[in-house]
N, C-alpha and C positions, 0 to 999 in steps of 0.2 A: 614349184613356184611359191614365192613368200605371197602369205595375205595380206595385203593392204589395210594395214591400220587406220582409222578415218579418226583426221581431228579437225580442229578448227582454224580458223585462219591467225587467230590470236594464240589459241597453245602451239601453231605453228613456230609461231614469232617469238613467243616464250624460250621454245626449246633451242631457236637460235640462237637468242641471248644469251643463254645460258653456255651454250656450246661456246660461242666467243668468249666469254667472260672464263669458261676456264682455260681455254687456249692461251688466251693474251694477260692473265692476271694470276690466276691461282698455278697452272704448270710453274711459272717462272718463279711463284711465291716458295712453290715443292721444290725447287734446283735450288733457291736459297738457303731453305734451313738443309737440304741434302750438304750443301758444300760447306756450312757453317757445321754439321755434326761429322763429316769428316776430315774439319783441322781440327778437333777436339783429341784423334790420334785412335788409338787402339777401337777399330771398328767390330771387331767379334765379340767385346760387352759394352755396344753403347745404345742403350736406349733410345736416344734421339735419333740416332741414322738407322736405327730399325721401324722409329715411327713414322721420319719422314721419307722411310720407302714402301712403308703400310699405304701412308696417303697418294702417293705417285702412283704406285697400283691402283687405288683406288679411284684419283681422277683422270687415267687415262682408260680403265676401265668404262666411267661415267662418258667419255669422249667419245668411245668409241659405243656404245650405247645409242647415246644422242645421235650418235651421224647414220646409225642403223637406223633410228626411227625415220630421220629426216630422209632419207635413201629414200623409204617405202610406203611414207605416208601419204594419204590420200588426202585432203586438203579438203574439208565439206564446206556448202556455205552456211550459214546458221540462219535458219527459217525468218521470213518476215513475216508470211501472212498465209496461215494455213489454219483449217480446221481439225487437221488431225497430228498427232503425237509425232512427230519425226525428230530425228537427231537436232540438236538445237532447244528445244522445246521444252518451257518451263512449266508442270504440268503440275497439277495439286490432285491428290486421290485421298479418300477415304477407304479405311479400311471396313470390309462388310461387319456389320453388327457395330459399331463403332463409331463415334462421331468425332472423333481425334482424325485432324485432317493433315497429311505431311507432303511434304513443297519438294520436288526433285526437277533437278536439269540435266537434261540427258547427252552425255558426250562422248566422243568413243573412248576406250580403254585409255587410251596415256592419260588422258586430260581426266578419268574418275577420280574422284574424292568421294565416299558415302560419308565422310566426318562431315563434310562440307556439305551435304547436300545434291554434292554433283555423283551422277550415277556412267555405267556405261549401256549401250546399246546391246552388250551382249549378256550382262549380270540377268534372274531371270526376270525384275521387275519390270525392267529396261525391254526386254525382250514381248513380255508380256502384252507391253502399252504403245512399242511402237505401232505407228497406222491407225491406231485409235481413236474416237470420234468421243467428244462431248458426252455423257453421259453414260458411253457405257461402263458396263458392269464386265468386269473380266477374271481367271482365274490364273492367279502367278507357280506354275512350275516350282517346288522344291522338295525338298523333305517333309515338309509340314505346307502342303499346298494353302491357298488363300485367295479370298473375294476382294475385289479392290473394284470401287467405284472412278471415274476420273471425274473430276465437277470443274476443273478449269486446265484449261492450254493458254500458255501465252507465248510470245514470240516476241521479237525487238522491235513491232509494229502494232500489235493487237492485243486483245485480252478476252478473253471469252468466257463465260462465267454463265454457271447453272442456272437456271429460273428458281 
């Protein structure tokens, strides 16, 4: 059995967008240049109908992707009012000995960005802080393990902040 990917109602929506938009706008955009670089004539050295069958691969690949997530994803709702760390949760940690404090929101896999800030549920920070309560002091799993303090949880309702 596949594991259920958990995302949000909004990267839900995201991904459907996206899926439509290549369906109904970018495929047809691919059969375009497809049929404009096969009246160009001799198809065995023409760059363009080699590129615009790179892309066709590549957005029906993307198609088929998208419809695998949407198949098996599990739809979470994103926290309103909680004191502890769960998916949704915008949570600030210090790192132990350190007073440099960094901002992460935690979402499942599709929906991570660490550029952005947004982390996933199973990376091991993510892992570490889910369930976790205000103040504590936790140890993150990796190569080079690590003290991580949490000094705030917020939610799309609350904010809760250290003493």
């Amino acid at each position: 059995m596949t594991e259920r990917l958990k995302i949000t109602k909004a990267g839900y929506q995201k991904l459907q967008d996206e899926l439509r938009t290549l369906i109904d706008v970018t495929r047809d955009e691919v059969k375009s240049q497809l049929a404009e670089a096969r009246a160009q004539g001799d198809l065995s050295e023409n760059a363009d109908y080699d590129a615009a069958r790179n892309k066709q691969a590549e957005v029906e690949a993307r198609i088929k992707q998208i419809e695998d997530i949407l198949e098996t994803a599990e739809i979470i709702e994103e926290v309103k009012h909680t004191n502890r760390v769960a998916l949704g949760s915008t949570v600030t940690i210090k790192i132990a000995g350190s007073e440099d404090e960094q901002r992460y929101k935690i979402l499942g896999t599709i929906e991570s960005d660490p550029f952005s800030g947004i982390i996933s549920n199973i990376c091991p920070l993510g892992e570490a802080i889910i369930g976790k309560s205000l103040g504590d002091v936790v140890e993150v799993k990796g190569t080079k393990p690590y003290k991580i303090e949490i000094v705030k949880i917020e939610s799309s309702e609350n904010t809760k902040e250290s003493k």
